[in-house]
C-alpha positions in Angstrom: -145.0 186.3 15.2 -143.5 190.0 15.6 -143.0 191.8 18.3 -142.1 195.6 18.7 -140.8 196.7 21.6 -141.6 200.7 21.0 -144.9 201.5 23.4 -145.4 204.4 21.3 -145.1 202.9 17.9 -146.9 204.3 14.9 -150.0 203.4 12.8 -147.9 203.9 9.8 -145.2 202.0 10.8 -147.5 198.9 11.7 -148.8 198.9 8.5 -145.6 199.0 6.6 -144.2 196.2 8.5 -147.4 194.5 8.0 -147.5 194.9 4.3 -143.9 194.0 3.9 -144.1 190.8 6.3 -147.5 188.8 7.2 -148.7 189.8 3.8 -146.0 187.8 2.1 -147.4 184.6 3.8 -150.3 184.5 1.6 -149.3 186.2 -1.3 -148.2 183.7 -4.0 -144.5 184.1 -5.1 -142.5 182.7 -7.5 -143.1 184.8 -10.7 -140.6 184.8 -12.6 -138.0 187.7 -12.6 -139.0 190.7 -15.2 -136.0 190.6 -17.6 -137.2 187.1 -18.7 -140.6 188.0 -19.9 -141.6 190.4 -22.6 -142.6 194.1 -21.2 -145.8 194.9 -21.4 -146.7 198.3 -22.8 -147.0 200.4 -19.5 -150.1 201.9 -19.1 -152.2 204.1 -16.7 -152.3 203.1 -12.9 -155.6 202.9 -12.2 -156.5 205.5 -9.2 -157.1 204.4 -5.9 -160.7 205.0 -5.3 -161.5 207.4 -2.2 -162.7 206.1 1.1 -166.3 205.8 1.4 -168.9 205.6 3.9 -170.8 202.1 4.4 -174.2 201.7 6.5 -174.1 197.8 7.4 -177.8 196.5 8.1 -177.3 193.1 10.4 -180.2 190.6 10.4 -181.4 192.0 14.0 -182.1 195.4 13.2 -178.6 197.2 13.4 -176.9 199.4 11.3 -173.4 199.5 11.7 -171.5 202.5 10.6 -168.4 201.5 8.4 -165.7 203.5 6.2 -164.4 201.5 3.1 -161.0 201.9 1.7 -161.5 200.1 -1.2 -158.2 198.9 -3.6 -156.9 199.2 -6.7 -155.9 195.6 -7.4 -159.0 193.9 -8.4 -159.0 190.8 -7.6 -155.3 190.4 -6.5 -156.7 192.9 -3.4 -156.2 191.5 0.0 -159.2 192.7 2.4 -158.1 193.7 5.7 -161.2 193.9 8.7 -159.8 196.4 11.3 -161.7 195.1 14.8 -161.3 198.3 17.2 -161.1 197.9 20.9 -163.7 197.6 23.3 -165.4 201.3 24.3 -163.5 202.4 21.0 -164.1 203.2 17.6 -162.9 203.2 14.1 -161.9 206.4 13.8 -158.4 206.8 15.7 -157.4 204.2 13.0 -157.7 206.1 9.5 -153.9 206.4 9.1 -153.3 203.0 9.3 -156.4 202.6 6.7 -155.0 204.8 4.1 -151.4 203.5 4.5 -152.8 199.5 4.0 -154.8 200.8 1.4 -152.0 202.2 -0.3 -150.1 199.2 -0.5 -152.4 197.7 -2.2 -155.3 196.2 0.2 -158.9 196.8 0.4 -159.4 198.0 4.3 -162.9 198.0 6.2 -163.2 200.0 9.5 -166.8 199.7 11.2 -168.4 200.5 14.9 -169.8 197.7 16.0 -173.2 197.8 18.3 -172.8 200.3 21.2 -170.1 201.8 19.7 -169.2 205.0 17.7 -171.8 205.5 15.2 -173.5 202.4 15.9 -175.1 203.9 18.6 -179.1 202.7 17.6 -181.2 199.8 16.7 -184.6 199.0 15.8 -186.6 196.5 18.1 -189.5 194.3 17.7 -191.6 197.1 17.5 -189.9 199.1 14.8 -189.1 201.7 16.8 -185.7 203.6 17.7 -183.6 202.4 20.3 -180.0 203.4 22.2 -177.5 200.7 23.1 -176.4 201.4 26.7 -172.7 200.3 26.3 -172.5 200.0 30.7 -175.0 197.7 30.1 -173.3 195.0 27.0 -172.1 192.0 28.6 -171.5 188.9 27.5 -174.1 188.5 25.5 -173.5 191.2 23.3 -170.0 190.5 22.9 -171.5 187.2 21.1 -173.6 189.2 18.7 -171.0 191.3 17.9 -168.9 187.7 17.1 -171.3 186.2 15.6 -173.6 188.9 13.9 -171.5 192.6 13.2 -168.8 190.4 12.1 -170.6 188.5 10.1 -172.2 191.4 8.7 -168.8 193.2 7.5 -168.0 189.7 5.8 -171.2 190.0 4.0 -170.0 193.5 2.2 -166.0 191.8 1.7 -168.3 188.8 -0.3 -170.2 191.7 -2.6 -167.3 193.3 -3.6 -165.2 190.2 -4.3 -168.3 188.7 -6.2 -167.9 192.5 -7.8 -164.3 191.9 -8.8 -162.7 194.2 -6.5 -160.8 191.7 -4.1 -160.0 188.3 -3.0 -162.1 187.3 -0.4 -160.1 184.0 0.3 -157.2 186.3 1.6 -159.0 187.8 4.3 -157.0 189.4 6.8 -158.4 190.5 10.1 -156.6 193.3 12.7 -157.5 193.3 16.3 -156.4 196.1 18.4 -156.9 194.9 22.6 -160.0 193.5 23.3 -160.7 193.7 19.0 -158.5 190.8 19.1 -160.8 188.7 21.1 -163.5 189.4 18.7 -161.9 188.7 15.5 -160.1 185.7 16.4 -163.1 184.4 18.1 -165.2 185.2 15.0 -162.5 183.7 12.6 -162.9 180.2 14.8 -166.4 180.6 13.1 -165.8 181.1 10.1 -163.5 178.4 10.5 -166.2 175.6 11.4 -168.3 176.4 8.6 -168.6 173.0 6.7 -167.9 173.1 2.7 -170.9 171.3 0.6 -169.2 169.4 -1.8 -166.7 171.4 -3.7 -168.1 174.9 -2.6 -166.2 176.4 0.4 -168.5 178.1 3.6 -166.6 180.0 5.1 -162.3 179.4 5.8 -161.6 182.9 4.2 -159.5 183.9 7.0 -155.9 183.6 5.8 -153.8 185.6 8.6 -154.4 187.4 12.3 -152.7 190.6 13.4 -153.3 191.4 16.9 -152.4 195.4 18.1 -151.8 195.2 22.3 -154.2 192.3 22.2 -156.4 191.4 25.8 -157.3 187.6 27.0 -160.9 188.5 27.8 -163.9 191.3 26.9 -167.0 191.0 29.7 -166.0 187.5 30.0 -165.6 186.0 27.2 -162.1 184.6 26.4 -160.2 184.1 23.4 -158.1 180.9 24.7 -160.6 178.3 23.4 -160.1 179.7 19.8 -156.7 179.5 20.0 -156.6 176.1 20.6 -158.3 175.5 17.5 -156.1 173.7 15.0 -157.5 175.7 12.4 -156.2 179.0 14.1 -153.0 177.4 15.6 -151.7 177.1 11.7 -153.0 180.7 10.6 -149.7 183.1 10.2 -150.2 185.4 13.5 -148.7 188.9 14.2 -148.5 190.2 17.7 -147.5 193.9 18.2 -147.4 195.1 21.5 -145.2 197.8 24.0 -142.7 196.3 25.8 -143.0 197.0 29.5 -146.6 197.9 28.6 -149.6 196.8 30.6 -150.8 194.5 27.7 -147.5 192.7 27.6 -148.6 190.5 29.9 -151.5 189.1 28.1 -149.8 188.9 24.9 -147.4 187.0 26.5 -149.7 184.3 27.4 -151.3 184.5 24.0 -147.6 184.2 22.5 -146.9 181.3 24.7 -150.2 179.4 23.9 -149.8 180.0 19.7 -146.2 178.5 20.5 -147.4 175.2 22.2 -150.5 174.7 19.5 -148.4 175.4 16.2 -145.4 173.2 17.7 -148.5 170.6 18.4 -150.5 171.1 15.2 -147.2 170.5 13.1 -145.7 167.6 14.3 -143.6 168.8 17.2 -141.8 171.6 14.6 -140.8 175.1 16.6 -142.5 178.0 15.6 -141.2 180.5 13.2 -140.8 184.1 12.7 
């Protein structure tokens, strides 16, 4: 886990230090060094593609409003899920897109329901409808666990079944109550069973969490991280020191501590 203590701290900087350190934790290493293999001939980068709007249809009549940054890498592309905080959107969070993106990642940023441009849904009727975002409680905070993300998943599986990434390294940011959502969604897609020798699910390979919040209209992201499964994922926590979420990420550092120690045989946490 890292921390920084700058309350003002840039997107760009995040990603950097991201890219440099949690992404090394699921990258394989171990090729060996360049003078003892014969050079290629070099040959044209291939061009990172240019963002690109995404309409996300969920199974209940939603369409979620998405921007892709999608990566140059093919299938050595590491997808990244940004998860914005509650009453927020995607948008404040384009620099930290383009700066993942050019290190090499394939980044989705997407309103979920009530929020930004994914404002509307269709009901039972077929007809228009307007979220009322004073009105989400708990209930939609599950649908947006269990459905919008879900949903975003859904395009990361087309374009790794397309060749553009490696769904299996899926990395998922949180920023405040975002980090309730996407670590209680990658409990989920932690549970999913394999059949036989073909995995469900488990794609979820590492957690960042930006000024991350216990709770979001009740629900709570302590039972997830007492999972096992997300005890042992390699964690980030960036926060500002002094700051008013400090408090909660202290108790989230503190309860990642006690599980990994637990979940690995009484070993102290690293990093």
């Amino acid at each position: 886990m890292s921390y920084f203590s700058n309350r003002r701290y840039s997107l760009r900087r995040i990603a950097v230090c991201f890219s440099l350190g949690i992404l090394s934790t699921i990258v394989p290493t171990g090729t060996p060094s360049a003078h003892a293999q014969a050079q290629p001939p070099t040959k044209k980068p291939t061009p990172i593609p240019q963002p690109r709007k995404v309409e996300l249809a969920t199974k209940d009549g939603v369409e979620l409003s998405g921007v892709y940054f999608g990566s140059n890498k093919g299938k050595d592309a590491i997808p990244v899920l940004i998860v914005h905080e509650w009453k927020g959107q995607k948008a404040p969070y384009g620099p930290l897109c383009v700066t993942l993106q050019r290190a090499g990642c394939a980044v989705l940023a997407f309103d979920y329901r009530g929020h930004g441009g994914s404002r509307e849904y269709t009901d039972q009727r077929g007809e228009k409808q307007e979220f009322k975002i004073e009105t989400m409680r708990r209930r939609s905070v599950n649908e947006i666990t269990q459905i919008d993300m879900e949903t975003a998943k859904k395009f990361f599986k087309e374009e790794n079944n397309a060749g553009n990434l490696n769904l299996n390294a899926l990395v998922v940011i949180g920023i405040r109550e975002g980090c309730v959502i996407g670590t209680n969604w990658t409990h989920i897609d932690w549970m999913y069973p394999s059949v036989g020798s073909r995995k469900q699910g488990q794609d979820v390979k590492a957690l960042v969490m930006i000024s991350p919040k216990r709770q979001v209209q009740g629900v709570s992201i302590d039972q997830s991280l007492n999972d096992p499964n997300i005890g042992r994922l390699p964690t980030m926590l960036i926060y500002g020191k002094g700051s008013s979420e400090q408090s909660d990420t202290d108790r989230i550092q503190k309860l990642l501590e006690v599980n990994k120690r637990r979940f690995s045989g009484n070993r102290t946490a690293e990093g």
